[in-house]
C-alpha positions in Angstrom: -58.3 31.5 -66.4 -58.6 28.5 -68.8 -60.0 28.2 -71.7 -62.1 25.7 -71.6 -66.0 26.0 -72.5 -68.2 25.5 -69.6 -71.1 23.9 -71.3 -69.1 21.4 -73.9 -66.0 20.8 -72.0 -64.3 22.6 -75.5 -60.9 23.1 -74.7 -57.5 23.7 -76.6 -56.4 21.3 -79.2 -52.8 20.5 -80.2 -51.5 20.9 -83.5 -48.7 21.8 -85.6 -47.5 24.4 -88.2 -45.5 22.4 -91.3 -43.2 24.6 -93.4 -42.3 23.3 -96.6 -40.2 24.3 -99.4 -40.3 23.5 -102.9 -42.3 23.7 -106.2 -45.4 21.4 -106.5 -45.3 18.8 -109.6 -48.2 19.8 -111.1 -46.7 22.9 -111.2 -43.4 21.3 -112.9 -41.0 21.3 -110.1 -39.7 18.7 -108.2 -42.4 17.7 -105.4 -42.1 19.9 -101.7 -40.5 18.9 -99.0 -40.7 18.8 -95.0 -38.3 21.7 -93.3 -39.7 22.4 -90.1 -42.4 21.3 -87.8 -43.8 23.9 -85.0 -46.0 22.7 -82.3 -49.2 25.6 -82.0 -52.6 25.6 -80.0 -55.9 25.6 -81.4 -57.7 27.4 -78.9 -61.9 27.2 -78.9 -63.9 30.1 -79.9 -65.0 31.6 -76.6 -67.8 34.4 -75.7 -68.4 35.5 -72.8 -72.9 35.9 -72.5 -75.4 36.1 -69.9 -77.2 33.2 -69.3 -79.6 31.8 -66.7 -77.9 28.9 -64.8 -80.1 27.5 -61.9 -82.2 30.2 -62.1 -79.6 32.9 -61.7 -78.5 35.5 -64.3 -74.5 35.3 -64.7 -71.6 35.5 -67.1 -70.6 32.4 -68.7 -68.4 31.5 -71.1 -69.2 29.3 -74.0 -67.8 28.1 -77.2 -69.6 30.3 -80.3 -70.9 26.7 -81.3 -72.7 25.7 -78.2 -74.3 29.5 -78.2 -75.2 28.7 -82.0 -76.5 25.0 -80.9 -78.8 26.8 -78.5 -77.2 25.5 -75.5 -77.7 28.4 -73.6 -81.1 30.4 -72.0 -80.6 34.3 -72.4 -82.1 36.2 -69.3 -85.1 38.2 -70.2 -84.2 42.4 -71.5 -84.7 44.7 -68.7 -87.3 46.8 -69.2 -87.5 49.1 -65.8 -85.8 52.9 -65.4 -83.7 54.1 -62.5 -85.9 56.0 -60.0 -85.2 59.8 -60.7 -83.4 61.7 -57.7 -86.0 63.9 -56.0 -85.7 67.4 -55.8 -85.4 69.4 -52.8 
């Protein structure tokens, strides 16, 4: 399933984690320097919800920003029982 937001089009980002070594020189030392570069994934914040789309109640899901924005209609609470079984 990909993870991509299906109101905003959010999807993963590309990035990279850089690992350096060294004391700071405002800390005295000698300055830090560059040892490794890892590629990583920054992946959206994604929730699944009910929401009304065309008039139907269904699971969608959205980035936490685009629920926050208000982007999505939440179906109304149910407010009706199961019928009890009747006794014989």
């Amino acid at each position: 399933m990909a993870r991509i937001c299906e109101l905003t089009g959010k999807g993963p980002r590309k990035g990279s984690i850089i690992w350096r070594s060294g004391k700071p020189k405002k800390e005295g030392g000698i300055g830090t320097h560059v040892t490794a570069i890892t590629k990583r994934r920054f992946l959206p914040n994604l929730q699944r919800v009910k929401a009304v789309v065309n008039g139907q109640v269904r699971y969608v899901r959205v980035a936490a920003s685009a629920i926050k924005k208000g982007l999505i209609v939440k179906p109304p609470k149910r407010n009706w029982k199961k019928p009890e079984p009747a006794k014989a």
